[in-house]
C-alpha positions in Angstrom: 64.2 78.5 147.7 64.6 75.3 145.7 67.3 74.1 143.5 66.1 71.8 140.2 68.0 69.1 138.7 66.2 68.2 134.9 67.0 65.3 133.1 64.9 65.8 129.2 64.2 62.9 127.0 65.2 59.9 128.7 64.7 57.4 126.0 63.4 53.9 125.8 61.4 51.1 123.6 58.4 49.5 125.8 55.3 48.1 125.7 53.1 50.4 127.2 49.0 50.9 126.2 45.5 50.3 125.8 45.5 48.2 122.5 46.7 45.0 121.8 49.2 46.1 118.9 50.5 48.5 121.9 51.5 46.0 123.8 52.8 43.7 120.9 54.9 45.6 119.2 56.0 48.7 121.3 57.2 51.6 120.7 60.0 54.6 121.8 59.2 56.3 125.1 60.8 60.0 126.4 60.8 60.8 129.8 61.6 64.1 131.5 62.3 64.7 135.2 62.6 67.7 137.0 64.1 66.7 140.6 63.3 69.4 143.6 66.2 69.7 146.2 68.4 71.9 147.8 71.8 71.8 146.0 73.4 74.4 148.5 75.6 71.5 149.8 76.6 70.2 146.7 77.3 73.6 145.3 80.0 74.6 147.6 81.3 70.6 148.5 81.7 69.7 144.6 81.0 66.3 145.7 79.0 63.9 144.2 77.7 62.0 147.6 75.6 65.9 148.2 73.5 66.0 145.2 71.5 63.1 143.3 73.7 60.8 141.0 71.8 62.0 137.4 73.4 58.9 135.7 71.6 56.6 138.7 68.2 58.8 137.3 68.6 57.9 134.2 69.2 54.4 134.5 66.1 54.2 136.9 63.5 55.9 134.8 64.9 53.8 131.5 64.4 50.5 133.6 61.1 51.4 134.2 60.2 52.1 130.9 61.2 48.7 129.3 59.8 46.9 132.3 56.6 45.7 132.5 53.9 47.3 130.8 51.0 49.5 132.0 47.6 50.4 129.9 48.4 53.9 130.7 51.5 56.6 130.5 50.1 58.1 133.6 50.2 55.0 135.6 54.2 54.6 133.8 54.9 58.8 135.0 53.4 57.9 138.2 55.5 54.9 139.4 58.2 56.7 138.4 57.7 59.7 140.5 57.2 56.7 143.3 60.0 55.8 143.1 62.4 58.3 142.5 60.7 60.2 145.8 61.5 56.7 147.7 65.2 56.1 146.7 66.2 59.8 147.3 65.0 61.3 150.4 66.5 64.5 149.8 63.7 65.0 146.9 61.1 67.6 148.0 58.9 67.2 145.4 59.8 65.6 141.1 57.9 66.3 138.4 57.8 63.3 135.7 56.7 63.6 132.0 56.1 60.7 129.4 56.0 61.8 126.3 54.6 59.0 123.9 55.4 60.6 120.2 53.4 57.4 118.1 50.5 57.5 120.2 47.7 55.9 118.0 45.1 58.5 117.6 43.3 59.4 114.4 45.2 62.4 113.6 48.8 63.6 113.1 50.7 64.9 116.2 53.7 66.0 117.0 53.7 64.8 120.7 51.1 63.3 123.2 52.1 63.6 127.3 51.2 63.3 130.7 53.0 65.2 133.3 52.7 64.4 137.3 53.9 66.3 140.1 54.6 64.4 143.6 55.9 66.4 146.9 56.8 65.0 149.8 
């Protein structure tokens, strides 16, 4: 059995895209994570040192979305997965989704995203 920690809509203004004007001007970011572990430690300790720090999450995935810029969201949900499965070795496996809501495509849409899944 696995235990989830999920973290929705992790916000943050970056500079992330194919066009020029992308890059330029930037735009608002929302990241969800869905960490794979087993809590049955933390669940009966109550101690914080047995599960992963959510706050230390957030401010990882926010840092990498106002660092430095990639052409592509799935390159930005990708190194975050990375890295998350390298600073906490009790991950078995996170799921990371960028949602980029002001995409520029030629129509009206609520949402565009890319969701990756990395296991150890």
């Amino acid at each position: 059995m696995s235990d989830l920690i999920s973290v929705k809509g992790i916000h943050g203004f970056g500079y992330h895209g194919v066009l020029e004007h992308e890059r330029k001007n930037g735009q608002d970011f929302y990241v969800d994570v869905i960490l794979t572990l087993d809590l049955y430690k933390a669940s009966v300790s109550d101690e914080l040192p047995d599960t992963i720090n959510y706050a230390q999450v957030c401010d990882l995935v926010s840092a990498e979305i106002i660092g430095p810029p990639f052409r592509l969201i799935e390159r930005l949900a990708g190194q975050i997965g990375d890295l998350l499965l390298a600073l906490f070795p009790q991950l078995k496996a996170v799921s990371v989704t960028v949602h980029k809501p002001h995409a520029p495509v030629a129509l009206e849409v609520l949402d565009i995203s890319v969701t990756i899944e990395r296991k150890r």
